[in-house]
N, C-alpha and C positions, 0 to 999 in steps of 0.2 A: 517746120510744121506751123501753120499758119490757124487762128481761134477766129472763132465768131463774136465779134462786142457789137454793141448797140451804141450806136452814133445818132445825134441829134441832128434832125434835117431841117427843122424848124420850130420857132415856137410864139406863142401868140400870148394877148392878154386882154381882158376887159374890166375896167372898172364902172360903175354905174354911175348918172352922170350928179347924182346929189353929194354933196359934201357938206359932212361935218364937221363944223370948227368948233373948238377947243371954246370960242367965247359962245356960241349957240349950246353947247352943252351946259355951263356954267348959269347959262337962266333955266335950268330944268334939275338940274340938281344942285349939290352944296360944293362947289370947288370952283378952280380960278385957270385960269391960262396958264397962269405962272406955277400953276403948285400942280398941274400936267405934264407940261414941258419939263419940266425940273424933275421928276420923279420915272418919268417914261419917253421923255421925247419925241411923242405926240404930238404933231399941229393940229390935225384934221385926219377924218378918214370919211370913206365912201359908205354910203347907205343906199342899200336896194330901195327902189321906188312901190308903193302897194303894186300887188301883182306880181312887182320883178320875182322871180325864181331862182335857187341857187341852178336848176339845170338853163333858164335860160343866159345867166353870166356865163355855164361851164360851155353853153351852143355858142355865145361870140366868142371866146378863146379859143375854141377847136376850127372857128372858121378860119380866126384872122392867122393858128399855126399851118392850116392845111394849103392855106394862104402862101405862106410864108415857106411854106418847104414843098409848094410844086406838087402837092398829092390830093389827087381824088381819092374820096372818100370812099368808092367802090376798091381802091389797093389796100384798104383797112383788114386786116386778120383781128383786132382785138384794140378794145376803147375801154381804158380805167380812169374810174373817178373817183378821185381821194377828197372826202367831205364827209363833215361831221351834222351837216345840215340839209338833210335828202331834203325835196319837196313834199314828200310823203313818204310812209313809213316803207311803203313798197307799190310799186316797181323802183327799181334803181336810176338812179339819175341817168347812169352811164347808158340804162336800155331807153331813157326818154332822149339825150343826146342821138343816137344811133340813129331811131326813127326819125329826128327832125334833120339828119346826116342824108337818109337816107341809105347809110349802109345795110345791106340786107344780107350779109356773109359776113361768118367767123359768130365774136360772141363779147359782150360787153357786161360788166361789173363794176361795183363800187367797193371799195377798201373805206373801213374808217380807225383810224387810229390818230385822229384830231389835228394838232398842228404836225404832227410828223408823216402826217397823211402821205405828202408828195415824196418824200423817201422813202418809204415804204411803198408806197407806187414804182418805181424806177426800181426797187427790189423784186420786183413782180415783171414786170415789164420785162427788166435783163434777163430774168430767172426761164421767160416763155421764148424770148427770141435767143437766149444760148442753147435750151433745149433744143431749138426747129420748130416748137409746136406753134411761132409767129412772127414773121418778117417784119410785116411793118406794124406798131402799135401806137395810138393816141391817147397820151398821158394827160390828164384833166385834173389840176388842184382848183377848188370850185368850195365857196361858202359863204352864207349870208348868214355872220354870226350876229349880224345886229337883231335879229328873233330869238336868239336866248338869251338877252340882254334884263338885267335887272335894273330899268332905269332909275332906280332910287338907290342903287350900289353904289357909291364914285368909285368905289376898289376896282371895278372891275368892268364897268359901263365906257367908263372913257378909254378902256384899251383897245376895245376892237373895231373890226369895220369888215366890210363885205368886198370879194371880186373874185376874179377867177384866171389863171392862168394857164398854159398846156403846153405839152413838148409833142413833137413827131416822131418816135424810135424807127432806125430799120436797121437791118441787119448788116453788119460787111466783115468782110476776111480781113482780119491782121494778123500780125507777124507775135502778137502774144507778149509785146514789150508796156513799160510804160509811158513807151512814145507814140504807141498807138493811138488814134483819134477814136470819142469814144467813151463808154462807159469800163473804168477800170476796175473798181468795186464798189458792191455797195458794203454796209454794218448797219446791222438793224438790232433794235433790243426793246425789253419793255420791264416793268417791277409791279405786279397788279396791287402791291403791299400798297404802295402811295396813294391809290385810289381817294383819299378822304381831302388830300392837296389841290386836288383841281376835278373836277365833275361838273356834271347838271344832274339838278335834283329832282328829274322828272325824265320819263318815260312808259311807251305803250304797257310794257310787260308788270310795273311797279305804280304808277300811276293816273296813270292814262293820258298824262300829260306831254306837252314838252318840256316844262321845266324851264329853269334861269340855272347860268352858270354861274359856280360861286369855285372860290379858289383861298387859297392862305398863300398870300403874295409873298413873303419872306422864308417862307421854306422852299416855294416853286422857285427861286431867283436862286438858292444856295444849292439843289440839288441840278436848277438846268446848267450852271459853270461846269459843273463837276462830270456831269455825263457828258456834256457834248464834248469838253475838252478830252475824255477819254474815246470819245466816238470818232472824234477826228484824228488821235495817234495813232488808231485803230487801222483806219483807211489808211495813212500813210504807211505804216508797215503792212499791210498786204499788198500795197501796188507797187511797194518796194521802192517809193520816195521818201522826202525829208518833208517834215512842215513847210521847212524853210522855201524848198521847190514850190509850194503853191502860189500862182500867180494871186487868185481872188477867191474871196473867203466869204461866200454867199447864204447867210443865217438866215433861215425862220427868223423872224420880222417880231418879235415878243414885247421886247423894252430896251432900250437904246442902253443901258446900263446892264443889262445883261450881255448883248456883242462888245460892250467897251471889257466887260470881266472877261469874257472868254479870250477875247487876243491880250490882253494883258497875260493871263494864267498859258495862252501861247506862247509869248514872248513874241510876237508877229504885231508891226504895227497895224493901231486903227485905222490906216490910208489904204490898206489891202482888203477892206471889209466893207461890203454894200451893203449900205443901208438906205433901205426906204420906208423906215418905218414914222419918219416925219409929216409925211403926205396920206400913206395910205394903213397904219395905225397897225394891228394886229387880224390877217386876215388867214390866219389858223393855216389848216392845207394850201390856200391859193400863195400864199408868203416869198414862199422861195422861187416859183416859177414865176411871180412877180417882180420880184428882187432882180432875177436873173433877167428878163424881158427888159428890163431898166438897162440895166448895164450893161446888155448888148445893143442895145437903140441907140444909145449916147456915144458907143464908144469904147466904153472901157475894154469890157471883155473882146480879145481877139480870136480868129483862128489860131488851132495850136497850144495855148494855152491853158493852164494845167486851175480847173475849179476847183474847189472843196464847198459842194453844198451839206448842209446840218441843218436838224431840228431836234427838237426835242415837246413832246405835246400830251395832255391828260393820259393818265392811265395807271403810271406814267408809261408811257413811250417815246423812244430816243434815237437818232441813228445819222449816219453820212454816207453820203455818195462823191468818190472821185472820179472826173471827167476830165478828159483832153480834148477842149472845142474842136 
């Protein structure tokens, strides 16, 4: 008896071409290179140019995946964008992607669930193409966090940075194993109790604003080990592998000391773990389809082998997806 998974046919990424570094921040606020690097492993990250738009980063990602996996945008059933930074409150990024796509069938939507955005995406995504109700779907992790930045925070100003990355979904018949190519499963979750650990303190419906993010960095570091490490034994017992079986170990992008705590609390070496949170800093939803874009450009990730992507992002909200490239 043969299942329907959703396999990755391709995926894309854009970053905007201004960079951040670590000593250009340092003449704008109160901190140093060394007390960045040291604390978060941050060199630099990307900032949107005035103008740039989180939908126009999530339009060059969806170009350069549709790019990259051979499909016109007229074979699109459904385009989701996971961002916590619409360009407006409404319409949806994913309906302003669509229209500059040009697709004019099926139906497009944004998810926000902050940096767990793009797993929570891939949970949405699987959940429409195991139904039937969408063969082929365009996954868009997209965000310009450097607009809720409070640049006189160092807490929290020098973590992040703006881009956008995207996956191809379609549909195909497997054998129902976990050798199948593919989306195995995904685990998603969330605790709205944490609410007061990570936010922006501003919005349409509370203040009409957008708000600055603010966070309590030593609670969010001790509670993201602990969920993702549970998010990821999660996935390996439903697809009925070991930790150990994962080839590459693709993290939401937060702070380089939080991916060193979670494969340590693994027991799975730091060498199994991409990271690009050096270059391009904390870019919330875009992170992981970043991350992964990397590692498949370079090399690392091959056909065949076995992912473990994680996030964990405000809310709180937490979760992982296993894939067989």
């Amino acid at each position: 008896m043969t299942i329907i998974r959703s396999q990755v046919l391709g995926l894309g990424a854009y970053l905007p071409s201004t960079i951040l570094t670590n000593e250009e921040l340092a003449r704008r606020v109160d901190t140093s290179d060394d007390w960045i690097t040291e604390r978060t492993g941050i060199r630099s990250r990307r900032v949107a140019a005035q103008g740039e738009m989180t939908s126009h980063l999530a339009h060059n990602a969806a170009l350069a995946a549709l790019s990259n996996a051979g499909v016109k945008a007229e074979e699109l059933d459904l385009i989701v964008v996971a961002t916590t930074t619409p360009d407006e409150t409404f319409p949806s990024v994913a309906t302003i992607v669509q229209a500059r796509l040009g697709m004019t069938r099926g139906a497009a939507f944004d998810i926000q669930a902050v940096c767990s955005g793009f797993i929570y995406g891939l949970a949405v995504a699987d959940n429409f193409i195991r139904c039937g109700q969408a063969k082929t779907v365009l996954l868009i992790g997209a965000e310009t966090m450097s607009r809720l930045m409070d640049w006189t925070d160092r807490t929290t100003c020098v973590l992040f940075g703006d881009g956008a990355g995207a996956v191809v979904l379609r549909a195909a018949e497997c054998e129902g194993t976990s050798a199948d190519r593919g989306i195995l499963t995904t685990q998603i979750y969330s605790d709205g109790r944490l609410h007061d650990l990570l936010y922006v303190d501003g919005g349409p419906s509370s203040t009409q604003t957008t708000g600055h993010l603010r966070m309590q960095g030593k609670e969010v570091f001790k509670h993201a080990i602990n969920n993702i490490t549970s998010a990821v034994h999660a996935a390996a017992e439903a697809a009925g592998v070991s930790v150990n079986d994962v080839d590459w170990f693709i993290p939401h992008q937060a702070n380089q000391r939080i991916l060193d705590g979670t494969a340590k609390k693994l027991g799975v070496p730091g060498s199994r773990t991409i990271s690009t949170i050096a270059e391009h800093g904390n870019t919330s939803a875009a992170s992981v389809p970043l991350a992964l874009a990397t590692a498949v450009a370079d090399g690392r990730v091959k056909r065949g082998q076995l992912l473990l992507l994680e996030a964990m992002g405000g809310g709180f909200t937490w979760g992982s997806a296993l894939i067989r490239w």
